[in-house]
C-alpha positions as CSV (number, residue, x, y, z in Angstrom):
1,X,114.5,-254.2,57.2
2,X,117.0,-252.5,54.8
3,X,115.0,-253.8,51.8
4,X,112.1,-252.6,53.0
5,X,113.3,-249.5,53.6
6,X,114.8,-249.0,50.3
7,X,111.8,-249.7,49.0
8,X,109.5,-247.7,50.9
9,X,111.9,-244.5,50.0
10,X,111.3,-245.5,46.6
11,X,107.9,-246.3,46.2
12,X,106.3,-244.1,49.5
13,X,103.7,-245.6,51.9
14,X,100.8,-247.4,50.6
15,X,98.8,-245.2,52.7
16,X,99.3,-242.7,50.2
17,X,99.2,-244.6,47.3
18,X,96.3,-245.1,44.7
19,X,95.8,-246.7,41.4
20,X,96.4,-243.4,39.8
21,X,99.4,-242.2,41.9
22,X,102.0,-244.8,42.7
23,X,104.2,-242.2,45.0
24,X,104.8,-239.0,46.3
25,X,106.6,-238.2,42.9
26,X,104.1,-239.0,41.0
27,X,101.6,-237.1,42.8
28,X,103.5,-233.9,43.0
29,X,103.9,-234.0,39.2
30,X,100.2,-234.5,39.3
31,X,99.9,-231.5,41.4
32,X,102.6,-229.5,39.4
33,X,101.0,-229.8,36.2
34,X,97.5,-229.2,37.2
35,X,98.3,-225.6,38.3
36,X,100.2,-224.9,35.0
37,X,96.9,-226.1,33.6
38,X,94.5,-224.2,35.4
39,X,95.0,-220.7,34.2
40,X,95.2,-222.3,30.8
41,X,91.9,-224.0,31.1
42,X,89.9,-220.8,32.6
43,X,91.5,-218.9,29.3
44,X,89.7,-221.6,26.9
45,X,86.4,-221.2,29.0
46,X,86.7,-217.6,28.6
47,X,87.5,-217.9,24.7
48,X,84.4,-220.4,24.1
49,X,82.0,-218.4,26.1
50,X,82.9,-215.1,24.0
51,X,82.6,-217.6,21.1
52,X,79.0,-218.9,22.0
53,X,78.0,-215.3,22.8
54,X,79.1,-214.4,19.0
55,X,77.4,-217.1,17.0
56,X,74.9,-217.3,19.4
57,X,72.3,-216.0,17.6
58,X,72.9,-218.5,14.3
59,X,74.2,-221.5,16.4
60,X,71.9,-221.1,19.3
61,X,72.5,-220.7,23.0
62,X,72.1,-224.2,24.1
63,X,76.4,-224.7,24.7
64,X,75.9,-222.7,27.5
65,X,74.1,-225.6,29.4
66,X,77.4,-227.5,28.8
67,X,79.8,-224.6,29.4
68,X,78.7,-222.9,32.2
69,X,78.2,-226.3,34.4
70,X,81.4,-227.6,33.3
71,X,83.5,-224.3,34.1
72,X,81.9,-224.7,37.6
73,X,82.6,-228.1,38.4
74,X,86.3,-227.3,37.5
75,X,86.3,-224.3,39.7
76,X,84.9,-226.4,42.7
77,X,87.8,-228.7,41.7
78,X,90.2,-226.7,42.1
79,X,89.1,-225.1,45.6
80,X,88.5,-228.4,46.9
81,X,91.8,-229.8,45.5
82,X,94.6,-228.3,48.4
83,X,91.9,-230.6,51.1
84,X,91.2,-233.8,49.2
85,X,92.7,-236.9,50.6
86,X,93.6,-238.1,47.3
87,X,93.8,-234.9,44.7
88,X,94.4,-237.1,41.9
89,X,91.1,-238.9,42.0
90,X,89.7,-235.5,42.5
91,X,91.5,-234.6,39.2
92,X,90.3,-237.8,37.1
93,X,86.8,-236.5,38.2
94,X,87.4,-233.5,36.5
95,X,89.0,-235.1,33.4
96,X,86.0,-237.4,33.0
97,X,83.5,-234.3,33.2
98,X,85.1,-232.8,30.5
99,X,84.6,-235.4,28.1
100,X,81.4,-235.9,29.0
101,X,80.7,-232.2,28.5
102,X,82.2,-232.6,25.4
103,X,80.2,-235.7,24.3
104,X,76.7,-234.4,25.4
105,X,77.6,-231.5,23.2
106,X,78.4,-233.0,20.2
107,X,75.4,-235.2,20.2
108,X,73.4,-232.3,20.3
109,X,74.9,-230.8,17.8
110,X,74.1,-234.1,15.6
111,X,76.3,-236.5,16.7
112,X,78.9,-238.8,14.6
113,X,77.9,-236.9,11.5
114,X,79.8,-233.5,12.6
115,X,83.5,-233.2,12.3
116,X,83.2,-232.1,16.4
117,X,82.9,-235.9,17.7
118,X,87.3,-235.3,16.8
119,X,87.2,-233.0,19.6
120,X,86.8,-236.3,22.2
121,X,90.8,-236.9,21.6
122,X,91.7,-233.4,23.0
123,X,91.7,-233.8,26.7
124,X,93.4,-236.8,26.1
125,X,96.3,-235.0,25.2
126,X,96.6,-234.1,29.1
127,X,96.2,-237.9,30.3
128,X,100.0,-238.8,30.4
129,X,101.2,-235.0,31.7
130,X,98.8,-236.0,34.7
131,X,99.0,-239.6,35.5
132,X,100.6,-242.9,35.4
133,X,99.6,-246.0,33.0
134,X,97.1,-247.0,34.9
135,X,94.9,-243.5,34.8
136,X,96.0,-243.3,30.7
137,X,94.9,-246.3,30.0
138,X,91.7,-245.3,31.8
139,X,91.2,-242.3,30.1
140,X,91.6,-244.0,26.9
141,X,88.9,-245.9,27.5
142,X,86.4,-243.7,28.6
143,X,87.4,-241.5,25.3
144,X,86.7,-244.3,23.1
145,X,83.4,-245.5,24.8
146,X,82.3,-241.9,24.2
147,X,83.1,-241.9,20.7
148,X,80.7,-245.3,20.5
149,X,78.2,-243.6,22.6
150,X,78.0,-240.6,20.6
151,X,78.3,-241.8,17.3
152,X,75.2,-244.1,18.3
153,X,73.1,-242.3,20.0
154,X,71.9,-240.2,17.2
155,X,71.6,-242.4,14.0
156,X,73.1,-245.8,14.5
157,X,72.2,-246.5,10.9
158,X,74.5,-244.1,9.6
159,X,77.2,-245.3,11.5
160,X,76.9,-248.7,10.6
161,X,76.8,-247.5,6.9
162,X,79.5,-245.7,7.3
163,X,81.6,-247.0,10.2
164,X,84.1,-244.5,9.6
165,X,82.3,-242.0,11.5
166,X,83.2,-243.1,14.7
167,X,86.8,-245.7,13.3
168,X,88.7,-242.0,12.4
169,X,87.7,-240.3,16.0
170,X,88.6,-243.5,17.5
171,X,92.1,-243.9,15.5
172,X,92.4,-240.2,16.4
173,X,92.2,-241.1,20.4
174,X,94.2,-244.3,20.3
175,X,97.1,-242.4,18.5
176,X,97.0,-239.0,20.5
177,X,97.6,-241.0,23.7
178,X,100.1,-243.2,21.9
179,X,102.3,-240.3,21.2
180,X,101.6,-238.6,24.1
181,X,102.9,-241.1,26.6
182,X,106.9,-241.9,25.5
183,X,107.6,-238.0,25.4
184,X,105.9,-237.6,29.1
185,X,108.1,-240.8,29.7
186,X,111.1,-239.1,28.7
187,X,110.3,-235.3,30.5
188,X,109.3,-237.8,34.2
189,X,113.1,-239.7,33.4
190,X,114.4,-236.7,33.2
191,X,112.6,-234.3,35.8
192,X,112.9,-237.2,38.0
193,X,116.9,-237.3,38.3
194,X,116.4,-233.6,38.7
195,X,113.9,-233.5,41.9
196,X,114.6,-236.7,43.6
197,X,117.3,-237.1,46.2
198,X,118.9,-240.6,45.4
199,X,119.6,-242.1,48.8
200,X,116.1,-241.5,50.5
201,X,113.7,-241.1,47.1
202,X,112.3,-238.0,48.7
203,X,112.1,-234.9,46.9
204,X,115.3,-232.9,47.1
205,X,115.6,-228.5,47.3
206,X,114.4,-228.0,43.3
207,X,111.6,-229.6,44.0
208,X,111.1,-227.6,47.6
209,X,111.9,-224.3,45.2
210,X,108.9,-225.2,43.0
211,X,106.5,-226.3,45.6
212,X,107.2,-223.4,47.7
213,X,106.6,-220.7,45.1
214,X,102.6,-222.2,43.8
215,X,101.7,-222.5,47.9
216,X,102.8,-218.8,48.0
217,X,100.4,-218.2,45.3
218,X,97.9,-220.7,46.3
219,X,97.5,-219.2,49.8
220,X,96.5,-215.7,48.4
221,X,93.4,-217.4,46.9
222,X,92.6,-220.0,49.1
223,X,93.8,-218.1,52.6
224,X,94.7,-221.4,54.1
225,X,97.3,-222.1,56.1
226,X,100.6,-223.4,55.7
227,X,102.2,-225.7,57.8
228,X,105.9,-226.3,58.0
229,X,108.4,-229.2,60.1
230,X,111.8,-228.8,60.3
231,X,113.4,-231.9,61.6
232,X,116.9,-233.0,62.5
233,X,118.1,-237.0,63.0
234,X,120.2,-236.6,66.6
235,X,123.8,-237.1,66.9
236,X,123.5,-238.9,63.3
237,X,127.3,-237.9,63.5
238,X,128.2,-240.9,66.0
239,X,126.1,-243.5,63.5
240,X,128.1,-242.8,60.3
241,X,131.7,-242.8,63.1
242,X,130.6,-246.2,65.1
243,X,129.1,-247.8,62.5
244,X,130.9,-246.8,59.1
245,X,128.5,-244.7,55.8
246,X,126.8,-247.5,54.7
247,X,124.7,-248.4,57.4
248,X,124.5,-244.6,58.0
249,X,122.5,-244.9,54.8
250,X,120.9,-247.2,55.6
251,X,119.2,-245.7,58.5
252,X,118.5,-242.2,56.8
253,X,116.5,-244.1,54.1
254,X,114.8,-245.9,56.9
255,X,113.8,-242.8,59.1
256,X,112.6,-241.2,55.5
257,X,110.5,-244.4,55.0
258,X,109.4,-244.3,59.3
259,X,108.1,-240.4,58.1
260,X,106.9,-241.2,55.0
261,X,104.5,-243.5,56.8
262,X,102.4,-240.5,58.7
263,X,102.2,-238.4,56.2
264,X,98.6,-237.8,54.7
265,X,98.4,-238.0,50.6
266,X,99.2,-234.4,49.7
267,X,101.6,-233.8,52.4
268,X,105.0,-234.0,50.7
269,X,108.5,-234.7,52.3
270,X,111.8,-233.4,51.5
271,X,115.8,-234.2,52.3
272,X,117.0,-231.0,52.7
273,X,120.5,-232.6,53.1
274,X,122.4,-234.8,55.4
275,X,120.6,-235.9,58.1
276,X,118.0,-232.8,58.0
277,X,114.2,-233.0,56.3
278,X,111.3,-230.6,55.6
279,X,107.4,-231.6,55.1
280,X,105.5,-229.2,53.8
281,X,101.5,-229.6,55.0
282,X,99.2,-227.6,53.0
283,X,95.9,-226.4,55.0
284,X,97.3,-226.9,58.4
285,X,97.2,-224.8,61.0
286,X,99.9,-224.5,64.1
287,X,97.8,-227.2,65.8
288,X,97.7,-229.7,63.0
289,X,101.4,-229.0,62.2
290,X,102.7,-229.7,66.0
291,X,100.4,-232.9,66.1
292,X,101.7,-234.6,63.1
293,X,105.4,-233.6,64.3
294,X,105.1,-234.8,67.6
295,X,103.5,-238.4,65.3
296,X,106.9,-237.8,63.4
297,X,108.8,-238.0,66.7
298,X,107.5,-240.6,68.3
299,X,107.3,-242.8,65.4
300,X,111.3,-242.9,64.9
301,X,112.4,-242.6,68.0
302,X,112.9,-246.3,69.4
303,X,112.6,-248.1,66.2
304,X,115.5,-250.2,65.6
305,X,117.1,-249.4,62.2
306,X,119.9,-251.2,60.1
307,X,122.9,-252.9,62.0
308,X,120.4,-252.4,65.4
309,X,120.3,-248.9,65.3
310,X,118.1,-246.7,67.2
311,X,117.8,-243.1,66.3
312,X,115.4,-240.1,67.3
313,X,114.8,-237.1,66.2
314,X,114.6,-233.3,67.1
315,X,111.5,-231.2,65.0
316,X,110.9,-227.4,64.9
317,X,107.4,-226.7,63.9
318,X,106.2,-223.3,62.0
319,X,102.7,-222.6,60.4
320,X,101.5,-219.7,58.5
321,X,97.8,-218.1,59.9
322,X,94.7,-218.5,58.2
323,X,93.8,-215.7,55.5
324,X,97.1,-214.7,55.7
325,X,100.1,-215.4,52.2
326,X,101.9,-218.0,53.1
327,X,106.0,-216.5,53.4
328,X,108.5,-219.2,53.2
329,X,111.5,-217.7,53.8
330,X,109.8,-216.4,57.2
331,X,107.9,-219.6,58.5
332,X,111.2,-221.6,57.2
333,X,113.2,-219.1,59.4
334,X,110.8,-219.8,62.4
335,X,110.9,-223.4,62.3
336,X,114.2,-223.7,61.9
337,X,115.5,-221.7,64.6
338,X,112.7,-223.4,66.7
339,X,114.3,-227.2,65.5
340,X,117.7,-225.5,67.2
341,X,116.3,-224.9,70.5
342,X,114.5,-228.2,70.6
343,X,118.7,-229.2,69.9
344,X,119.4,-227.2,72.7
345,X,116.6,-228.4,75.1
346,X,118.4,-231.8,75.6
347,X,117.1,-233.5,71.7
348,X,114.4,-235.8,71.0
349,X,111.5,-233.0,71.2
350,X,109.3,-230.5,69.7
351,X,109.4,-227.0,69.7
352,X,106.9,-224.6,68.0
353,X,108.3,-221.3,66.6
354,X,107.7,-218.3,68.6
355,X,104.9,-216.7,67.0
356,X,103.2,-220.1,66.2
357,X,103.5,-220.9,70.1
358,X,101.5,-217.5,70.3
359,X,99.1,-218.4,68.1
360,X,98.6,-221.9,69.7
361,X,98.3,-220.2,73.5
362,X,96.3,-217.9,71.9
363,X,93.6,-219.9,70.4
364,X,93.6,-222.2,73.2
């Protein structure tokens, strides 16, 4: 039971795992990096378009059938991102259209024979930022096939004359993701002693910090709710006295792994210290919120732990309202003075915060 625990905090549920995520680390990097990329990426559509519209008249106006399509599928992306099951596959799908956008536009342009078949190795560049080995080496592949693809799609001959055309663009790929993915390696060894709690492998306060401040942002955009647990492990006190620290470790990475295990893909779990934990549950409301605490509850309490141990656990429960910015500090403040009258209220419960209660009576 205590190894599989250990490495259940380690490696998450494989519920939420996926062959490009293989935990809840991985995916919040994921997550992390895509929103530094976004605005980045809707600057570079806005610089191309200008660009078309300049040269337009010389060049022609055919890009825009790539642009404006691909701009759009990257917007729907990113609304649809804060609901997908699995965001990461959701992001891969992205990263795919762009080189394909990139690809059909270079072979209209005339194919291998144009110094714009190159441009194939820039998204590449964002593979190891974004995902593990698996989803690089992926990537990698798909780059390369489109360098075949459009190198002979439009004159084959040439390209067999001069197999350069496509060796240099393909050299270019292999050695832009080569590069690429020991500094990522470094930045994730390094981000990851910064953001992970060592005893449970759950995400520790900097990482809350972060996460905290883009759903803030997120929420004014999207206007979905927010949904915040509190939750305490009861009289964990009397474990660590009767039973000495070590198995008291033992159980807090086995109730982390016991939480982990309802936890839907982009939900994210946090040890806020000791015995106390926070999830975080992007687009759910108060009803959603008290459902999957009440999951949370009953999926501890009566499990035996290490050393025989049976622990349960009291939750307070706070959302933020739809179309409304999400407020940390505030909804943070709710739960957790709801999480001390669930204390208060004999332990092993759930208690909604006052004005999510209101909203709950109210909508039913």
């Amino acid at each position: 039971m205590a190894a599989r625990a250990e490495i259940g905090a380690q490696e998450g549920p494989r519920a939420q795992r996926s062959w490009l995520c293989r935990d809840d680390f991985d995916r919040e990097r994921l997550l992390d990096m895509e929103h530094r990329i976004a605005p980045a990426r809707r600057r570079t559509f806005a610089i191309l378009f200008v660009a078309i519209l300049a040269v337009g008249h010389w060049l022609g106006w055919w890009p825009l059938l790539f642009l404006l399509p691909a701009a759009a599928f990257f917007a729907c992306a990113d609304r649809l991102l804060p609901h997908a099951r699995r965001p990461e596959l959701l992001m891969f799908a992205a990263w795919v259209g762009s080189e394909l956008t990139i690809a059909g536009a270079v072979i209209l342009q005339g194919g291998a024979r144009i110094s714009a078949i190159a441009w194939l190795a820039i998204p590449v560049i964002t593979l190891p930022t974004r995902f593990s080995m698996r989803g690089v080496v992926a990537g990698v592949a798909i780059a390369s096939v489109l360098v075949l693809v459009v190198g002979f799609a439009n004159d084959a001959d040439a390209v067999t004359d001069n197999p350069q055309l496509v060796v240099a663009p393909l050299a270019l790929v292999l050695c832009v993701a080569v590069l690429s993915v020991p500094m990522m390696r470094s930045e994730i060894e390094h981000r990851n002693d910064a953001v992970i709690d060592g005893l449970t492998g759950m995400l520790n306060r900097k990482a809350l910090a972060v996460r905290t401040h883009e759903l803030e942002l997120q929420s004014e955009v999207s206007g979905e709710p927010v949904g915040v647990i509190v939750c305490d492990l009861d009289h964990f006190k009397l474990v660590n006295d009767g039973h000495g620290h070590a198995v008291g470790d033992i159980v807090l990475r086995e109730a982390a792994y016991l939480m982990r295990k309802h936890l839907r893909a982009f939900d994210l779990a946090y040890r806020l210290g000791g015995e106390e934990f926070l999830v975080l549950l992007p687009g759910s409301d108060v009803a959603k919120t008290a459902e999957l605490a009440e999951r949370l509850r009953t999926g501890i309490a009566g499990q035996r732990l290490a050393d025989g141990v049976t622990v349960t656990v009291s939750l307070g429960v706070g959302a933020s309202k739809r179309g409304e910015r999400f407020d940390y500090e505030r909804v943070f403040h709710e739960a957790d003075e709801a999480l001390y009258r669930a204390k208060r209220a004999g332990r092993d419960r759930v208690e909604l915060a006052a004005p999510a209660a209101s909203e709950l009576s109210a909508a039913a």
